[in-house]
C-alpha positions as CSV (number, residue, x, y, z in Angstrom):
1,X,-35.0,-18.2,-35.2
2,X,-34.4,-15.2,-37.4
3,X,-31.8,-16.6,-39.6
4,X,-34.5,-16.3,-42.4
5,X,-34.9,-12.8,-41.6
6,X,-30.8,-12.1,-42.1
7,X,-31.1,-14.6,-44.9
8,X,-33.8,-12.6,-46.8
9,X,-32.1,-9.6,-46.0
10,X,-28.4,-10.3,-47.6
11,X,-30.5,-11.6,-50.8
12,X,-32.2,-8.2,-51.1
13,X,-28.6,-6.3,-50.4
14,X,-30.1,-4.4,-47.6
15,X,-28.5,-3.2,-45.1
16,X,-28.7,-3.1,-41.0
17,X,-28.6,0.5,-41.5
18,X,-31.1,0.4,-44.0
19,X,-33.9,-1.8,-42.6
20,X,-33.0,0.8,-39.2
21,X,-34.1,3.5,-41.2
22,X,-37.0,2.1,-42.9
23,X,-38.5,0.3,-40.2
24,X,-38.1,3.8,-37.8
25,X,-35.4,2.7,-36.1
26,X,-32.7,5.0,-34.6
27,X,-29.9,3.6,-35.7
28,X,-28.4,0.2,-37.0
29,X,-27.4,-1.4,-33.6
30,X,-31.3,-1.3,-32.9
31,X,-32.2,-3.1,-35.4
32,X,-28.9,-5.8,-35.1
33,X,-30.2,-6.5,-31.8
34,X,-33.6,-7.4,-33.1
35,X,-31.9,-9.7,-36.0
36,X,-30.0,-11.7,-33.3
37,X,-33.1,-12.0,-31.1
38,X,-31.7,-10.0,-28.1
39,X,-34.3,-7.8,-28.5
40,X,-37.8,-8.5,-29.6
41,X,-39.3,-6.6,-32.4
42,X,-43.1,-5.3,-31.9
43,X,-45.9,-5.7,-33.9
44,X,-45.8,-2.6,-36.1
45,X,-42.0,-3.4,-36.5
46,X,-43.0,-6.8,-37.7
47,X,-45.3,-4.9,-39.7
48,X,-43.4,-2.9,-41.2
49,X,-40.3,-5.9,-41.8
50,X,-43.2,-8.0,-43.7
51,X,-44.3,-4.7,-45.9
52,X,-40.9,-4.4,-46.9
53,X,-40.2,-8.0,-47.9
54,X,-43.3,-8.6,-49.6
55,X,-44.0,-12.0,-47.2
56,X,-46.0,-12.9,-44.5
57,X,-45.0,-12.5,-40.4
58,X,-45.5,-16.2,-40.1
59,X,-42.7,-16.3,-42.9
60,X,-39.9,-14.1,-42.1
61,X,-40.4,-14.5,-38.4
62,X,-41.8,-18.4,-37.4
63,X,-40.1,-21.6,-39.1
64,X,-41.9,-25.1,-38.7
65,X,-38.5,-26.5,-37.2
66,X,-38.7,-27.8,-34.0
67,X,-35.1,-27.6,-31.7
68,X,-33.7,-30.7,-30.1
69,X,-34.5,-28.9,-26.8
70,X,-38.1,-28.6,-27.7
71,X,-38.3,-32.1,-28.6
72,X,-36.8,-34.1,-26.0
73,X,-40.3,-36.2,-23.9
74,X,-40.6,-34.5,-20.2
C-alpha cells in the first residue's frame, strides 16, 4: 500500500531521517514504521506528508488496485 509513498520519496532524494524530521517525528525508525505500514500514520501526519509532496492523500496514500485477496467471491 505505501509503495507509492517510498516511491515518491526515493524520486525526491529524501530521506527517512528527513521526512522524520519534517513531518515531527522523533526519529527515522518512526517514520520507517509508518512507510512499511506497521504503524499507521494520523491525519495531520498525512497532512503534513501531502504538504510536502505537493499531491493529494488519496494520491500518496490510496491506489485503485484491488489485491487478489480482496477479490476472490465469498
Amino acid at each position: 500500500m505505501f509503495n507509492n509513498l517510498r516511491k515518491m520519496r526515493k524520486t525526491k532524494g529524501y530521506t527517512c531521517d528527513y521526512m522524520a524530521k519534517e513531518i515531527g517525528l522523533s526519529n527515522k525508525s518512526s517514520y520507517s514504521k509508518r512507510e512499511l505500514g506497521k504503524t499507521p500514520f494520523s491525519l495531520i501526519e498525512a497532512k503534513k506528508v501531502s504538504d510536502l509532496f505537493k499531491a493529494s492523500i488519496d494520491t500518496i496514500f490510496f491506489s485503485n488496485e484491488v489485491s487478489w485477496k480482496d477479490s476472490k467471491p465469498v
